[in-house]
N, C-alpha and C positions, 0 to 999 in steps of 0.2 A: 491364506489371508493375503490379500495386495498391501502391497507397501502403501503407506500413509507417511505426513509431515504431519507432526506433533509438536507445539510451541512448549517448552521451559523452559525453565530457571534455578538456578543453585542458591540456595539461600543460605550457604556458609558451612555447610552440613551434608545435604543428601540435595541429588535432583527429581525436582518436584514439577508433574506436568501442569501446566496454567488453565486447563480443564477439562475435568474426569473423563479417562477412558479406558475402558475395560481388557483387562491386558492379560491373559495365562501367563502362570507359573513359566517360567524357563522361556521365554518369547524374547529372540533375538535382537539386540539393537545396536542403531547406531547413532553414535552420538556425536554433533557435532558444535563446538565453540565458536560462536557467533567472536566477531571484535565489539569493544564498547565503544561507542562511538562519545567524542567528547561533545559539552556544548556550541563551541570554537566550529568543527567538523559541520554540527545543525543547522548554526547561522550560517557558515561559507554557505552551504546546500540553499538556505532560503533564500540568499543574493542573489546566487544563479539563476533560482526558477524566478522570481521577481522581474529579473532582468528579462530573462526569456520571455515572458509575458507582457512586459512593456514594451516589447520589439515584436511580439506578437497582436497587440491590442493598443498600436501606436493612437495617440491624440489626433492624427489625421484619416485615423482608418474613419471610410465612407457610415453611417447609417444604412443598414437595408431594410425596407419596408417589406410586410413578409407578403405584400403583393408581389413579391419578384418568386416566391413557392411553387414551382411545379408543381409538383407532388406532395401532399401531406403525408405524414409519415402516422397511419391507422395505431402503432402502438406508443404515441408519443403520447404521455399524461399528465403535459402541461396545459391542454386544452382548459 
């Protein structure tokens, strides 16, 4: 069998995979403890990207009209 990543969680008791997958008796693993991230930790995280994207998507950035398109891109399915 190829190693696979399998998402759980310990719900106070036993660890439980987040969904079904078919495992043999005696099937070696390894487990590993994620940190818990606080909400404090989530918001810092949204600041940054925020930030990063308004220094990426300044108020001055030009309009491009997509007559400036070389090439259309055949698997794009915004059409």
């Amino acid at each position: 069998m190829d190693t696979i990543n399998l998402k759980a969680h310990f719900d106070g008791k036993k660890i439980l995979l987040d969904e079904p997958f078919n495992l043999e008796p005696d099937t070696k693993l390894i487990v590993t403890v994620l940190p818990k991230h606080t909400n404090e930790e989530r918001e810092e995280w949204m600041r940054l990207s925020i930030k990063s994207l308004e220094r990426a998507y300044d108020k001055n950035e030009p309009e491009y009209s997509t007559d400036l398109i070389k090439e259309t891109n055949p698997d794009y399915e915004g059409r």
